[in-house]
ZAFILO-115547 format. One line per 2 residues: their letters; for each residue y, z, x of N, C-alpha, C, O. Coordinates in nm, 4 decimals. Each point is the difference from the previous one (the first is absolute). Example, Ala and Ser with C-alpha at 12.3 -4.5 7.8 and 13.67 -1.06 7.14 Angstrom:
<recs>
AS = -0.5690,0.7800,1.3190,0.1190,0.0000,-0.0890,0.1200,0.0000,0.0900,-0.0019,0.0665,0.1036  0.1069,-0.1385,-0.1386,0.1190,0.0060,0.0820,0.1090,0.0730,-0.0770,0.1108,0.0169,0.0509;
</recs>
This chain:
<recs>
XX = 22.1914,19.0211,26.0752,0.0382,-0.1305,-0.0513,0.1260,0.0148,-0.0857,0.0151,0.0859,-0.0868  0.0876,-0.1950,0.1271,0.1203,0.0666,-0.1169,-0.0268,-0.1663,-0.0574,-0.0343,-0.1014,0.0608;
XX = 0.0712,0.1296,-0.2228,-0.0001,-0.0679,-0.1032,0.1495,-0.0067,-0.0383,0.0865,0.0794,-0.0370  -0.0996,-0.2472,0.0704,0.1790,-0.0564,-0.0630,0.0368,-0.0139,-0.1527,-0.0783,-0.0480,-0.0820;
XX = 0.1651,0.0798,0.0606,0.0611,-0.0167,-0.1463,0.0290,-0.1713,0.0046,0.0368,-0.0686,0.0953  -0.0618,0.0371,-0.2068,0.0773,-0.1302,-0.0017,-0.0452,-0.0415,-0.1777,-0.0884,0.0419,-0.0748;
XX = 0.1952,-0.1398,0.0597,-0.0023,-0.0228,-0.1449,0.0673,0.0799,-0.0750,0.1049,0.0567,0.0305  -0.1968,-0.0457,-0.1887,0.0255,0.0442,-0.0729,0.0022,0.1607,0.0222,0.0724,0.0673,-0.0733;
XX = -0.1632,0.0042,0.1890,-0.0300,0.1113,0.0100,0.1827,0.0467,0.0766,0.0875,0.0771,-0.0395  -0.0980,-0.1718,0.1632,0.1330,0.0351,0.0754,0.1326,0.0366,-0.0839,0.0918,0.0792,0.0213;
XX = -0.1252,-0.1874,-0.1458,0.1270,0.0219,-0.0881,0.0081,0.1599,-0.0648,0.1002,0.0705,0.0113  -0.2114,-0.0334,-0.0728,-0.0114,0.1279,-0.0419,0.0289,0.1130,0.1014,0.0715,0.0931,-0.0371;
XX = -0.1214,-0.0944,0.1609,0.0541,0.0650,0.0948,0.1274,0.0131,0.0662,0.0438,0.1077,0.0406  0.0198,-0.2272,-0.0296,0.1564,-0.0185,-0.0131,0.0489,0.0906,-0.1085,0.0631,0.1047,0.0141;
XX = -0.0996,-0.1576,-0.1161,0.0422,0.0920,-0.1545,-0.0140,0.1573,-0.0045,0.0843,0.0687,-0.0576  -0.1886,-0.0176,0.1177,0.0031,0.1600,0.0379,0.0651,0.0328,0.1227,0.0019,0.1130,0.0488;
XX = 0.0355,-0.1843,-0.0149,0.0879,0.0405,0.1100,0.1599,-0.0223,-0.0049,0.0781,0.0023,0.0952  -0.0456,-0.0284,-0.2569,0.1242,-0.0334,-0.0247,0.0766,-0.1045,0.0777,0.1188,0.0196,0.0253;
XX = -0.1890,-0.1449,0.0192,0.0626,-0.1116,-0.0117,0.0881,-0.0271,-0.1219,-0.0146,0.0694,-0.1006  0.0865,-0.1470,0.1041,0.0651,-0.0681,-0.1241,0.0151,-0.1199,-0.0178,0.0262,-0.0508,0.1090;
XX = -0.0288,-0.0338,-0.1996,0.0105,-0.1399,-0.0169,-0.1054,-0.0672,0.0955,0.0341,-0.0329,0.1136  -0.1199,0.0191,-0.1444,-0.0935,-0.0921,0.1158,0.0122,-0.1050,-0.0296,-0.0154,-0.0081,-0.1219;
XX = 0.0460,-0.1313,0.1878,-0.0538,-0.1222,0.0152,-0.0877,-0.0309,-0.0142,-0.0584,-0.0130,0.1076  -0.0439,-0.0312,-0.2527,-0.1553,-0.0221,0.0220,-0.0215,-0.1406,-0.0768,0.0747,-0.0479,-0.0853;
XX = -0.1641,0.0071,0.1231,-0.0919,-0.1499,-0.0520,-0.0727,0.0672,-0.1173,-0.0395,0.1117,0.0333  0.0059,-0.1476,-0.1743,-0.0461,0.0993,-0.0922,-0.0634,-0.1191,-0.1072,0.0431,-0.0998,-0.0576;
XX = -0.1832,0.1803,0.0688,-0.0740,-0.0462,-0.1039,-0.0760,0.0494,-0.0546,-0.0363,0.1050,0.0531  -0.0529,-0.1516,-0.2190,-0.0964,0.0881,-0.0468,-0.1076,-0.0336,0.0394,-0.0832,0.0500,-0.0757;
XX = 0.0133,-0.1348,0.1892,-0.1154,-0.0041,0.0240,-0.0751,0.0188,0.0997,-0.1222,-0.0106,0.0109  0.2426,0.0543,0.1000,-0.0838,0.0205,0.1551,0.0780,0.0453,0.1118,-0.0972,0.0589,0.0472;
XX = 0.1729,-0.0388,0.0227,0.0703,0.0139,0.1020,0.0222,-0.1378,0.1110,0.0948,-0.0323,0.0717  -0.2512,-0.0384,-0.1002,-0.0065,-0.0900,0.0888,0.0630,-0.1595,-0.0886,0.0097,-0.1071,0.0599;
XX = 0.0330,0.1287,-0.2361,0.0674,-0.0745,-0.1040,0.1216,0.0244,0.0208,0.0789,-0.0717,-0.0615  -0.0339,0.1558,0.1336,0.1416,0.0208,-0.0127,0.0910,-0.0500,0.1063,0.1162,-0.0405,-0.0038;
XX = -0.2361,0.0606,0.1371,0.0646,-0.0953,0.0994,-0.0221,-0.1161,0.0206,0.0574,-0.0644,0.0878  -0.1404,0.0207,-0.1618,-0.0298,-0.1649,-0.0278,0.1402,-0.0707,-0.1366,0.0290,-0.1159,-0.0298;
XX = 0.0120,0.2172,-0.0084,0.1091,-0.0526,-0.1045,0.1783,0.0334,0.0730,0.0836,0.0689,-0.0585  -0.0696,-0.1112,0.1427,0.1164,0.0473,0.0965,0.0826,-0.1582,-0.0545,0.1131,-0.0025,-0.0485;
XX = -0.1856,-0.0987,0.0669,0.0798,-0.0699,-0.0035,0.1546,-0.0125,-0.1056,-0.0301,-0.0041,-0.1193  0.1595,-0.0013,0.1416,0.0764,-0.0063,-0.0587,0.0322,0.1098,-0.0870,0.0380,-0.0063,-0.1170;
XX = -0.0589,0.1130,0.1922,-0.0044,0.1638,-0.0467,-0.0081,0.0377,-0.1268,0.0506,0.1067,-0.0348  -0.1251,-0.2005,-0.0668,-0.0320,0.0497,-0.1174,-0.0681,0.0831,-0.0449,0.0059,0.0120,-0.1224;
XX = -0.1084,0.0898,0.2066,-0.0589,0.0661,-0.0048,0.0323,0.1532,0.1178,-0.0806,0.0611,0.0701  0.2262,-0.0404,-0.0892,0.0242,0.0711,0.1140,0.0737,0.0890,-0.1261,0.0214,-0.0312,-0.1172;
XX = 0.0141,0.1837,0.2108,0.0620,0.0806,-0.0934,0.0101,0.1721,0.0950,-0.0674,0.0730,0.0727  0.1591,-0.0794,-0.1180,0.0308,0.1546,0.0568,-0.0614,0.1208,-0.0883,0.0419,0.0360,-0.1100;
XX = -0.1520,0.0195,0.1836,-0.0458,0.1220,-0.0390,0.0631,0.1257,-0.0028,0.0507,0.0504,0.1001  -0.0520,-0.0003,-0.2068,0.0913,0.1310,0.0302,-0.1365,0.1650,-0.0305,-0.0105,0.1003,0.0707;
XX = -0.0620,-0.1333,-0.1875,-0.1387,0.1001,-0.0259,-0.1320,-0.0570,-0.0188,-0.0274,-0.1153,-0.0335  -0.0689,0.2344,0.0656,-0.1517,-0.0511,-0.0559,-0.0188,0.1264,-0.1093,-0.0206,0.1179,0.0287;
XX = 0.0288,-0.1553,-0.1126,-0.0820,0.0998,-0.0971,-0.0883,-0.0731,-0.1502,0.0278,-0.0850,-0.0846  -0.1623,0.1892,0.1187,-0.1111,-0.0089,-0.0727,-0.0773,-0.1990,-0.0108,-0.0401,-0.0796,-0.0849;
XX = 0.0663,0.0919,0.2723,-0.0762,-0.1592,0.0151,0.0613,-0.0835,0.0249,-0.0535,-0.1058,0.0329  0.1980,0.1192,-0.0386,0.0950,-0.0949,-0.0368,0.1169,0.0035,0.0941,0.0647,0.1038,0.0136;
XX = -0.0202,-0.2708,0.0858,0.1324,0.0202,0.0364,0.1030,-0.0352,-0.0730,-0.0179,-0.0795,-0.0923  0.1362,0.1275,0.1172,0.1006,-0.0206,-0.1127,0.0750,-0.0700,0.1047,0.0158,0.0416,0.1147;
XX = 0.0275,-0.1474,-0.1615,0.1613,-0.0067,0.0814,0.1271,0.0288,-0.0824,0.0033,0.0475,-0.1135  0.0769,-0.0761,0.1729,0.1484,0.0500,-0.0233,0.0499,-0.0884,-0.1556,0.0858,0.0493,-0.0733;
XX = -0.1449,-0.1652,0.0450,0.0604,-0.0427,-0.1386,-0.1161,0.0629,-0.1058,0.0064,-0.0423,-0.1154  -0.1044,0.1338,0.1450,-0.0834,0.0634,-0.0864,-0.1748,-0.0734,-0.0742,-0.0744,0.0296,-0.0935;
XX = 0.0770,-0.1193,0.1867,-0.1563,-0.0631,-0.0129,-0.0546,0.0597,0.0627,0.0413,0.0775,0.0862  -0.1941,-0.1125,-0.1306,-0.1132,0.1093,0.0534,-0.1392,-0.1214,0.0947,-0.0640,-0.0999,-0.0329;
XX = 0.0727,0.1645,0.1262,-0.1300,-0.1322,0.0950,-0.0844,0.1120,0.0242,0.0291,0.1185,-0.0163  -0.1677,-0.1809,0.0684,-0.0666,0.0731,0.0617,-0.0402,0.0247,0.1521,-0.0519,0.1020,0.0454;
XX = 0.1014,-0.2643,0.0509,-0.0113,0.0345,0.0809,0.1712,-0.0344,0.0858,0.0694,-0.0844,-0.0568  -0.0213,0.1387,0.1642,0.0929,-0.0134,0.0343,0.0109,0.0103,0.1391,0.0191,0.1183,0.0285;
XX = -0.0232,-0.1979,0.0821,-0.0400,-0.0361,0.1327,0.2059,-0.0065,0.1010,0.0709,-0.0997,0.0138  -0.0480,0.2135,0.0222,0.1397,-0.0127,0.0636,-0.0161,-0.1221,0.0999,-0.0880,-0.0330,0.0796;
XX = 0.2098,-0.0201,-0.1175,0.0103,-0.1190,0.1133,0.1702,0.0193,0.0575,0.0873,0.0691,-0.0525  -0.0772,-0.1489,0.1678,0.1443,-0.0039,0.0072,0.0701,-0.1550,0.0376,-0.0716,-0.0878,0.0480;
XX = 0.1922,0.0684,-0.0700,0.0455,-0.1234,-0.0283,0.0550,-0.0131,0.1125,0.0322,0.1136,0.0349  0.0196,-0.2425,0.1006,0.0378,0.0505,0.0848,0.0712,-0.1731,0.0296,-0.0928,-0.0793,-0.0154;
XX = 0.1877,0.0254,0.0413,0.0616,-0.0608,0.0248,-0.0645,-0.1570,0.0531,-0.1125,0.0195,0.0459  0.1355,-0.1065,-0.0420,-0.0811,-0.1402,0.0614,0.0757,-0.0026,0.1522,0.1150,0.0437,-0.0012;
XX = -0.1520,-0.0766,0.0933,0.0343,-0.0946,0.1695,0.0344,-0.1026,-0.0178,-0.0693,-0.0702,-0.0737  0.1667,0.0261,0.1207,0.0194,-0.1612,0.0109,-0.1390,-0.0615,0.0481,-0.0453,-0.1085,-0.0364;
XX = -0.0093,0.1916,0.1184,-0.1571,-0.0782,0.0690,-0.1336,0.0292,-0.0971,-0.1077,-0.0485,0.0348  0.1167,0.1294,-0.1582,-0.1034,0.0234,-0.1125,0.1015,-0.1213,-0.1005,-0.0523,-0.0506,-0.0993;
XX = 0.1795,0.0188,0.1339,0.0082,-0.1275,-0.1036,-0.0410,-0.1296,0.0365,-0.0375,-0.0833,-0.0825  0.0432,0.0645,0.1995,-0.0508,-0.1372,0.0802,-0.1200,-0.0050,-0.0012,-0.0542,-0.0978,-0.0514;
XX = -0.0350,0.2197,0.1174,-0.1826,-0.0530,-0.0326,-0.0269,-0.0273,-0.1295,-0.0780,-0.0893,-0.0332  0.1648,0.1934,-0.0809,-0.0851,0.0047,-0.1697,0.0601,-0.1604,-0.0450,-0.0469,-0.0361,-0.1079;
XX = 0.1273,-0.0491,0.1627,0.0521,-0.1307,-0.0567,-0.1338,-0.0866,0.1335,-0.0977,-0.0612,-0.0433  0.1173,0.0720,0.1543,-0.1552,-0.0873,0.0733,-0.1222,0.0091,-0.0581,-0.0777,-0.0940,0.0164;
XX = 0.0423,0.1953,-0.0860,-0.1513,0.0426,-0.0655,0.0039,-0.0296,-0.1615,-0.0778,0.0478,-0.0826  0.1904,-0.1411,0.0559,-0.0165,0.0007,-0.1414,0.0024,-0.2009,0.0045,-0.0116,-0.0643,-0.1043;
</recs>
């Protein structure tokens, strides 16, 4: 059985594997709080370490959980359905 990384764990594993700067959704209460807080990227932040529990990002705050995401451009056809569905 292989077991996927994902989340907060993936981030730490990125991190031992000398990633740099991660893109993550970051919060202190869950992994599954952090991607529920996306909206209007106030809760987003580039990870750079985990040490003793803790992700750091790059302006020097400390979260606990930190879920990599990536940001990726809109379609003219993801702008037309998201304006029909609203």
């Amino acid at each position: 059985m292989h077991n996927k990384l994902q989340g907060s764990n993936l981030t730490r594993a990125m991190l031992e594997h000398d990633y740099k700067n991660i893109w993550c959704a970051v919060d202190d209460n869950s992994d599954k709080q952090a991607t529920s807080n996306l909206n209007g990227n106030d809760f987003t932040a580039y990870i750079v370490k985990y040490q003793n529990g803790y992700f750091y990002c790059d302006g020097g705050m400390q979260w606990l959980y930190a879920v990599p995401i990536k940001i990726v451009p809109l379609t003219d056809i993801e702008v037309i359905f998201s304006k029909i569905a609203y």
